[in-house]
N, C-alpha and C positions, 0 to 999 in steps of 0.2 A: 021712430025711424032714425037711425043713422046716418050723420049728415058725410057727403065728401073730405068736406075739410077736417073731417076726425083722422080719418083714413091716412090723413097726408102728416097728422101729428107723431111724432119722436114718442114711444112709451114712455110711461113715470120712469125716472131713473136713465132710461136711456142715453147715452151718452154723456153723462156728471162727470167722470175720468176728461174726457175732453171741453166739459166746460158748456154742455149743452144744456139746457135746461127742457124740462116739457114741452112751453108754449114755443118751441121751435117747431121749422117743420120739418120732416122727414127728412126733405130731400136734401136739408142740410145737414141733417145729423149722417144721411150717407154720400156728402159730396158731391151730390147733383144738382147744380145751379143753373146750367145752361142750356136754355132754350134752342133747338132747331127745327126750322119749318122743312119740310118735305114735298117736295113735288114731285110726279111722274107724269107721264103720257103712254098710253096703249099702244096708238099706233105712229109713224113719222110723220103724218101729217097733220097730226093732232098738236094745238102746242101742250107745253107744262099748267096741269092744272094743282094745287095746292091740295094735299090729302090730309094733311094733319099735320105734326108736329111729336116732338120726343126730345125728351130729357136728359141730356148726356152730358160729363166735362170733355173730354176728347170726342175726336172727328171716327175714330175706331171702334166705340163704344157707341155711338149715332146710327153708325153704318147697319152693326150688328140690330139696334133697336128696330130703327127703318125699315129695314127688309125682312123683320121679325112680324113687326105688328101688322103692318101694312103689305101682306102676301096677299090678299083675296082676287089680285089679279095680275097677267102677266105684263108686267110691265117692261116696254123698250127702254123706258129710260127713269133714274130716280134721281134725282140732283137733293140734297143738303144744304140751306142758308143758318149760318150762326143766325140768333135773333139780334144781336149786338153790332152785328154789319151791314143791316137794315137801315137804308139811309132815306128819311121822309124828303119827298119832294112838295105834295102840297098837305098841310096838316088842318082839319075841320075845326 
């Protein structure tokens, strides 16, 4: 069976012009390092519940992924967190 983390691997060759090598991962050999969590809410009195997350460098690119992946429902509202402006208040 093939595992995830192949799937995330740069092919042989891939990217050597720029300096990549195999055991990178994908998402660097195509510039996608930055994590954004996702939330929405159905209705106004519902708060924001967390749906997942997407992969993007730009806020534009996020937008388009967010509202790509995560359609299965009509959402009032979808907000976007960088994962990188995540700021821990109590850490386990």
């Amino acid at each position: 069976m093939k595992s995830m983390s192949s799937d995330l691997q740069a092919p042989p060759g891939a990217g050597a012009e720029a300096g990549l090598g195999p055991d990178r991962p994908r998402r660097e050999a195509l510039n996608e390092r930055r994590v954004w969590h996702v939330y929405a809410r159905r209705k106004y009195d519902e708060p924001l519940h967390e749906i997942g997350n997407v992969v993007a460098d730009d806020v534009e690119l996020a937008r388009v992924y967010a509202r790509s992946i995560y359609d299965e429902f009509s959402w009032i509202e979808m907000v976007l967190v960088p994962r990188d402006c995540i700021v821990t208040v109590i850490a386990p």
